[in-house]
C-alpha positions in Angstrom: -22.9 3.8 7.9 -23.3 2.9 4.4 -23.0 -0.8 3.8 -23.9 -1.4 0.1 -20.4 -2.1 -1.8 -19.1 1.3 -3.8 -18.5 -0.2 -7.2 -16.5 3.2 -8.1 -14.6 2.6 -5.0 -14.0 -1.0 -5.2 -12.4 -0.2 -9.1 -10.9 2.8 -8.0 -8.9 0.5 -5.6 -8.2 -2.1 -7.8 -6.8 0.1 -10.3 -4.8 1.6 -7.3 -3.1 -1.7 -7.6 -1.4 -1.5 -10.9 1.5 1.0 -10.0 1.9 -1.8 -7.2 1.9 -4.6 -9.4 4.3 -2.8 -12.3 6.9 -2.2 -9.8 7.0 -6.3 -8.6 6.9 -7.0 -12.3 10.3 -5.0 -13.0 11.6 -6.4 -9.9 11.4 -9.9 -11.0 11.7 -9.0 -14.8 15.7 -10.1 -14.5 14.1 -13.4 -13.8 11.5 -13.5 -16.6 12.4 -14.6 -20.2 10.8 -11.8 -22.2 10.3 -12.9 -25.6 12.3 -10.4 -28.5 9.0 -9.8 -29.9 7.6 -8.6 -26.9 11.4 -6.1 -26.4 12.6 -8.9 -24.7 16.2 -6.7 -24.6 15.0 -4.2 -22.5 16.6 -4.9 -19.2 14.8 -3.0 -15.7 16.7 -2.4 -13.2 16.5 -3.1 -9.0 17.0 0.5 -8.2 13.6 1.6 -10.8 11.6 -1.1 -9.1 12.5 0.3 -5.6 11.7 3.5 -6.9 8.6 3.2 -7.9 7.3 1.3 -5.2 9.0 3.5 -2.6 7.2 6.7 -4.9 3.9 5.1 -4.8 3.9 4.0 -1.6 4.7 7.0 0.1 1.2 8.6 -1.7 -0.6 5.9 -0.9 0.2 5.5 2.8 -0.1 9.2 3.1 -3.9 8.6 1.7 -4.6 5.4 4.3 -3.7 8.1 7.2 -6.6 10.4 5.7 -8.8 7.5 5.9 -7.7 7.3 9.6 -8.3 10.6 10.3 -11.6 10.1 8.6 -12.3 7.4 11.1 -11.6 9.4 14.0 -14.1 12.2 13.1 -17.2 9.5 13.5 -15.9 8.0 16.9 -16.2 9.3 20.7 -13.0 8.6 21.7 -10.9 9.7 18.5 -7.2 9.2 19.9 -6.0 6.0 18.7 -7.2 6.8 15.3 -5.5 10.4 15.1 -2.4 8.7 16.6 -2.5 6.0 14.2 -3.1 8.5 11.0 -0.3 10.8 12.7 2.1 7.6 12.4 1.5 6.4 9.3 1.7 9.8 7.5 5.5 10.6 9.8 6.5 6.9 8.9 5.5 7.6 4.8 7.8 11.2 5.5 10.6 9.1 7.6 10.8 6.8 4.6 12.3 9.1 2.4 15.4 9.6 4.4 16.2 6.4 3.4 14.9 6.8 -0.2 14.3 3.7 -2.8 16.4 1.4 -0.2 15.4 -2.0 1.3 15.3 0.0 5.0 12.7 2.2 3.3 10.8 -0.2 1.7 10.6 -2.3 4.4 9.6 0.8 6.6 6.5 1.0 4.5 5.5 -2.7 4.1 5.2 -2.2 8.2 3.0 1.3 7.6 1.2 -1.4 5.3 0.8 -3.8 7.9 -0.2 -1.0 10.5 -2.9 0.2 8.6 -4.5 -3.2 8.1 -4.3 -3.5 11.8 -6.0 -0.2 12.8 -8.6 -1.2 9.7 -9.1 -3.9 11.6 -10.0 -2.1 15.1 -12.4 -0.2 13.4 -14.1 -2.8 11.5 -14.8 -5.0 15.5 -15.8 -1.2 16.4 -17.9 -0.9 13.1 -16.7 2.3 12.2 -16.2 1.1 8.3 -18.3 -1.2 6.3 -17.8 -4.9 5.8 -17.5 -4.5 2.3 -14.4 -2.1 2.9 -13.0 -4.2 5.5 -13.0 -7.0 3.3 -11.7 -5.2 0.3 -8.9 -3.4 2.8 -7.6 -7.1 3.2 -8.0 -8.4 -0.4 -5.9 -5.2 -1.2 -3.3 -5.4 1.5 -2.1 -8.9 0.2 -1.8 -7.5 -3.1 0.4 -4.3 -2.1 2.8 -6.6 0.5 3.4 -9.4 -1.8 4.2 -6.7 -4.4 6.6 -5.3 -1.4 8.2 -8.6 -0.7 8.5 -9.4 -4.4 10.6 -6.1 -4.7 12.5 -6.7 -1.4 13.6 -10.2 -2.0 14.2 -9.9 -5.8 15.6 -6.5 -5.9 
């Protein structure tokens, strides 16, 4: 297992932040005094926050069951890893029933959450690298702050 940090995969990751962090921003920008310089009459609304967080978020759970699936192909008793990736991904797809609504999004902060946990597992079963485990949780408050920024200001 490789244990040296990925630099491209730590900025890769980081940058995966941003659509994260743009949806919070227009969330709380109702609650922000823009300056007129900066277009301070443009006015976001609730709905475009939970949209693009509930857009983005679908992609990007959808991508954290790959990695689980991924996991599963390097242990000797795969299951909880498939089963894991398998609910993730149906969770992501189950979320769009209730599209770009608090249910939804909260749906997702869990597939969040549930990810982090199975990351977890395989970190005490050494299945990933430190350096990914740690960046997993660095990342993970990121995304569910953004999450909870949208629920709570949306």
């Amino acid at each position: 297992m490789i244990q040296k940090p990925s630099r491209l995969a730590i900025a890769l990751t980081y940058l995966g932040a941003i659509p994260f962090l743009i949806a919070a921003f227009i969330g709380l920008s109702p609650y922000i005094n823009i300056p007129e310089s900066l277009g301070g009459e443009i006015v976001f609304s609730g709905f475009k926050a939970k949209t693009l967080i509930h857009t983005y978020a679908v992609v990007i759970l959808s991508f954290l069951a790959g990695i689980q699936w991924g996991i599963s192909l390097n242990h000797d008793k795969p299951n909880k890893y498939l089963m894991a990736s398998n609910l993730l991904a149906i969770l992501a797809w189950f979320s769009l029933m209730a599209f770009a609504s608090k249910l939804a999004i909260s749906f997702l902060l869990c597939g969040f959450i549930i990810a982090l946990l199975v990351d977890r597992v395989a970190y005490k079963n050494q299945l990933i690298p430190t350096w990914f485990w740690h960046l997993r949780k660095k990342i993970s408050l990121i995304v569910c702050v953004s999450f909870l920024i949208v629920l709570l200001a949306t």
